[in-house]
C-alpha positions in Angstrom: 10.9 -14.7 6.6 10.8 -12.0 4.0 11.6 -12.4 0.9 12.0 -8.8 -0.2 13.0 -6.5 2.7 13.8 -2.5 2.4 15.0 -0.5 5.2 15.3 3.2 5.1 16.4 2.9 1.5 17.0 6.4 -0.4 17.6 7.3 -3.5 18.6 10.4 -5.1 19.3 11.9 -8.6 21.4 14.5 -9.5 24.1 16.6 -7.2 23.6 19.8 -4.7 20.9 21.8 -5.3 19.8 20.2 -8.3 19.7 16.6 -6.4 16.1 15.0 -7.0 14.2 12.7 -3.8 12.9 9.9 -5.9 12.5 8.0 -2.7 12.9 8.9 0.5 13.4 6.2 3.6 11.1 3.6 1.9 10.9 0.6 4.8 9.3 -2.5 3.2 9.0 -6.3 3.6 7.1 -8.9 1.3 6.4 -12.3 2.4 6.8 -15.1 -0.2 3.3 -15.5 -1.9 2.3 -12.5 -1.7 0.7 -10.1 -4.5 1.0 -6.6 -3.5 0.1 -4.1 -5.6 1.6 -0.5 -5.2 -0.2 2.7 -6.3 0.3 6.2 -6.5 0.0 9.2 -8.7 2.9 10.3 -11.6 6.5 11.0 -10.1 5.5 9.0 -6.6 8.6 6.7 -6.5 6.7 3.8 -7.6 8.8 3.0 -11.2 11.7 3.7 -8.8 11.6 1.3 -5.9 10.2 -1.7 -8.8 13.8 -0.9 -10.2 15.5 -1.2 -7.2 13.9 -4.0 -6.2 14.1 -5.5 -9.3 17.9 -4.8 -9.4 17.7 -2.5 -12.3 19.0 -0.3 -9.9 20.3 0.2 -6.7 19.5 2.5 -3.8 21.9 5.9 -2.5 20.9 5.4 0.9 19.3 2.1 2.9 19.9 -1.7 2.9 18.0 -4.1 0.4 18.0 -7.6 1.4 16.5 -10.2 -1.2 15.9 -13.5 0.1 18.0 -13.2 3.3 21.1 -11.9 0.9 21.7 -8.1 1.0 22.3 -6.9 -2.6 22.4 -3.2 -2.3 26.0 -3.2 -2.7 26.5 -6.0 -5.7 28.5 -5.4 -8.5 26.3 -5.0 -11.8 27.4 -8.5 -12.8 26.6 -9.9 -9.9 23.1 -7.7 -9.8 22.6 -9.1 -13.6 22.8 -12.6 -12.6 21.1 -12.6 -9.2 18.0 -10.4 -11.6 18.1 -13.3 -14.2 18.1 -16.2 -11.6 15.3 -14.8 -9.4 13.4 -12.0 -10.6 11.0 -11.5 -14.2 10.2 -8.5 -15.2 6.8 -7.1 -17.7 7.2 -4.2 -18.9 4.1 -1.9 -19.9 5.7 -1.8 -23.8 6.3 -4.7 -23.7 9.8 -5.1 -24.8 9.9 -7.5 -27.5 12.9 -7.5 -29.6 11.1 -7.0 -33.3 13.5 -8.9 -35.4 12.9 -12.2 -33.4 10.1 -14.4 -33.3 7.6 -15.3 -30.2 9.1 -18.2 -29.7 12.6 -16.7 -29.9 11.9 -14.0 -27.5 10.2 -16.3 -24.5 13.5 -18.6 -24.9 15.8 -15.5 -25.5 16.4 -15.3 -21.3 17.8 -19.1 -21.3 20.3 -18.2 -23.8 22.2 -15.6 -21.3 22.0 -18.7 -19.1 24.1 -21.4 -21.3 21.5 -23.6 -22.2 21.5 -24.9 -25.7 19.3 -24.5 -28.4 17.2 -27.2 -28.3 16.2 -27.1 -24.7 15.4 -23.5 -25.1 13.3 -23.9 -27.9 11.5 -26.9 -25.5 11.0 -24.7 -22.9 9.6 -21.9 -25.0 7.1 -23.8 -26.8 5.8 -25.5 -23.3 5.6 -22.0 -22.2 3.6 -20.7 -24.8 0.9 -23.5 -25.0 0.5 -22.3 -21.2 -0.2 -19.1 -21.6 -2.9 -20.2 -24.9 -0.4 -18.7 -27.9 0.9 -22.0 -28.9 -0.8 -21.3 -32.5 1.6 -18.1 -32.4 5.0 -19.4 -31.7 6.5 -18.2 -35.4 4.6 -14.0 -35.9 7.0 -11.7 -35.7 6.4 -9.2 -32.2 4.4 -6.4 -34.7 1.7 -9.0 -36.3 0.7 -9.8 -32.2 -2.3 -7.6 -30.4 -1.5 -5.6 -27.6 -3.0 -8.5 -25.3 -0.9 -11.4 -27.3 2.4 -8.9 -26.8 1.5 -8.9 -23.0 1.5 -12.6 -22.3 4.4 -13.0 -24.4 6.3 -10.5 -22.4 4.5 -12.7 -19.5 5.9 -15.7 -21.1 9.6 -14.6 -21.3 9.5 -13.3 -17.7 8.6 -16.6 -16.5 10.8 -18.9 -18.4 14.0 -18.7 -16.0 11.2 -19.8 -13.2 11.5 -16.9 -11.0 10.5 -16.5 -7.2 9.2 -12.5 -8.2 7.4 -11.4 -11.0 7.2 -7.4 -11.2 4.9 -5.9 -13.2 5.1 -2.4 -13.9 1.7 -1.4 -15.5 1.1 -4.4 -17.7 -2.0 -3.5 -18.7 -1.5 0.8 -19.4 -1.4 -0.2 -23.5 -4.4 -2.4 -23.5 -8.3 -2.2 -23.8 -10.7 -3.9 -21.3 -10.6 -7.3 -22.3 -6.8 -7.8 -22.9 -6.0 -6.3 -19.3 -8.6 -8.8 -17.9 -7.0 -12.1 -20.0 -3.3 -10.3 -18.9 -4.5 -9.7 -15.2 -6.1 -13.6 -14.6 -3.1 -14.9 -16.1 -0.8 -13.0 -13.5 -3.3 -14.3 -10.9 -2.7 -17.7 -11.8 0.7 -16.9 -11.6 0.3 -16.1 -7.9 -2.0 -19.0 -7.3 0.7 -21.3 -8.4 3.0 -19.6 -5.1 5.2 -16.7 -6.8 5.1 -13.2 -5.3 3.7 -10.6 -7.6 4.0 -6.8 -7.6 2.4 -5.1 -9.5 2.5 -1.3 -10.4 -1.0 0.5 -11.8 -2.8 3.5 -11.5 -6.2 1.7 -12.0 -7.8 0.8 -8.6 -9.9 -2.2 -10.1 -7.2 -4.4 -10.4 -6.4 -4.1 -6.9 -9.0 -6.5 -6.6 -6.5 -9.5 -7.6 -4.0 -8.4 -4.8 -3.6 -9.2 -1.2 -2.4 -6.4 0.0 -1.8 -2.5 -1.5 0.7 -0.1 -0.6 0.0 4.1 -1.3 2.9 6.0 -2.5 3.0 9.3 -2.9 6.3 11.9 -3.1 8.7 9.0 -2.6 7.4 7.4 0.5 5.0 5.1 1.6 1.7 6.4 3.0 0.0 3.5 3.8 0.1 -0.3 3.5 -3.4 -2.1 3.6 -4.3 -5.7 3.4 -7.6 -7.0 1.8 -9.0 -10.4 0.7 -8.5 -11.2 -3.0 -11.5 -10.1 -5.0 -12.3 -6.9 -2.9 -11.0 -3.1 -2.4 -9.3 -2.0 0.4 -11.6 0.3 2.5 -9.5 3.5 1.7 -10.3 2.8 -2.1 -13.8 2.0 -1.9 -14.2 5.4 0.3 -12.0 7.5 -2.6 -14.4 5.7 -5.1 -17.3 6.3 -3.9 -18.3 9.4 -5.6 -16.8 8.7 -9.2 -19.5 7.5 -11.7 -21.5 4.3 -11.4 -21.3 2.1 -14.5 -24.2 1.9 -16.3 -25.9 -1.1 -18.7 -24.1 -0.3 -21.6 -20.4 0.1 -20.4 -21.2 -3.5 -18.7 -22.2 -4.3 -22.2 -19.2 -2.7 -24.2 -16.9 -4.8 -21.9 -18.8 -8.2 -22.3 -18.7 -7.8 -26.1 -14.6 -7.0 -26.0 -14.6 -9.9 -24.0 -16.8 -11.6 -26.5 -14.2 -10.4 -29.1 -11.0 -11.8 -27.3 -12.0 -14.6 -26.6 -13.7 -18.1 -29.0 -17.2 -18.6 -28.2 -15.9 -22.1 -26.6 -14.0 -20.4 -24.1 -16.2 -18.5 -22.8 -16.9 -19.3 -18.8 -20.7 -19.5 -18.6 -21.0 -17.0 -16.2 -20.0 -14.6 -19.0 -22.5 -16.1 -21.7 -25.2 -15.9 -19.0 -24.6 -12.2 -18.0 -24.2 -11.2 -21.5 -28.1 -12.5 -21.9 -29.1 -10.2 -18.9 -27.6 -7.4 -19.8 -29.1 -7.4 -22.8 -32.7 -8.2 -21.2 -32.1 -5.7 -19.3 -31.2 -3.1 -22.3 -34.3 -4.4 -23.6 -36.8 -3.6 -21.1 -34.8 -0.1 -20.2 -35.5 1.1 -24.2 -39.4 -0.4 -24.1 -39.9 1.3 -21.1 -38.4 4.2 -22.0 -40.2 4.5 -25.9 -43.3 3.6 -23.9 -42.7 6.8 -21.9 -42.6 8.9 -24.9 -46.0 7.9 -25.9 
């Protein structure tokens, strides 16, 4: 059974002739376990239906059914407690409150929930040591990178143990390395059986969903399912004639990795293609002075 189903659901901004189509008859379901991502250019609906799924908002037209329970009608108390009970949300800025530690921001969600001070604190700490920012727990949101920010935000979303985790371009503020620590960590996410969605513009990180779905002037335009780690055809066919990476942007994103990351941490997949690529730079430059000769 569905845990997130859509049917014909509208919605609309503005009055008359100045009324604005954000979406327009969206129909959707999402099984439970699922990682969908949902693409789409600028002003496609896509920030639009994450809100009204993620009961930020709720639709004009249409019914929106969240696990079995149709909530397109709730009362914004109601919507705010159903939201904390069942759904986390990560933003792309973020979102930290700046005059609050890490640790009080991760346990800041359990507070609107009545637990006490103590077992929030508990909570945050355990929830910090698994996302690797245990050592962090007392910097203030500004001393963080924008990769530490990220799985902070990740943190917090996850603390009330939600079913959903939306992600609304997590990784739009971050360089190479950061979105990959941020993107395997929202993989692991799924892998331990929540639903993801997941809101980008970059088609590479597709690769960590099970399914995509194409927006584009508020509707859906396709829905396509694919086997973690690979593309869906229509992407691989729309890529296909954008540049090939060459031996050095592999080797600019191993050394950010390199960066990120202690040398004991590294999976030895990574050390070992670091070593080719930079055999491989080496023979590319001989060959090439060589050449010149």
């Amino acid at each position: 059974m569905a845990i997130i189903d859509l049917k014909d659901v509208s919605k609309l901004y503005g009055f008359g002739d100045a009324a604005t189509v954000a979406l327009e008859e969206v129909t959707l379901s999402i099984e439970p376990g699922e990682f969908v991502a949902i693409m789409g250019p600028s002003g496609s609906g896509k920030t639009t239906l994450m809100n009204i799924i993620g009961l930020l908002d709720h639709p004009t037209h249409g019914d929106y059914s969240l696990n079995s329970r149709n909530v397109s009608r709730l009362k914004q108390r109601r919507r705010a407690k159903v939201r904390r009970d069942t759904i986390g949300y990560v933003f792309q800025s973020f979102n930290l409150l700046p005059r609050l530690t890490v640790l009080e921001n991760v346990a800041l969600p359990l507070a609107y929930k009545g637990t006490t001070k103590i077992r929030r604190l508990k909570r945050a700490v355990a929830m910090l040591e698994r996302i690797g920012l245990a050592d962090r727990e007392y910097f203030m949101p500004r001393h963080l990178s924008g990769g530490q920010a990220q799985r902070v935000a990740i943190a917090r979303a996850l603390i009330n143990d939600p079913n959903i985790i939306i992600a609304d371009e997590p990784t739009g503020n971050l360089d190479s390395a950061s979105s990959r620590l941020v993107m395997e960590l929202l993989s692991d996410i799924h892998k331990a059986g929540n639903t993801v969605l997941l809101v980008t513009h970059n088609p590479a990180l597709t690769r960590y969903a099970s399914r995509v779905v194409f927006m584009q002037d508020g509707s859906v335009v396709a829905d396509e399912h694919s086997e973690v780690g690979e593309m869906p055809v229509s992407l691989r066919r729309s890529m296909y004639f954008m540049p090939k990476r060459t031996v050095t942007d592999d080797l600019k994103g191993v050394s950010a990795l390199m960066e990120a990351l202690p040398g004991d941490a590294l999976p030895k997949a990574t050390k070992t293609k670091k070593k080719a690529i930079r055999s491989k730079t080496y023979r590319a430059r001989t060959t090439k002075r060589g050449e010149q000769k």
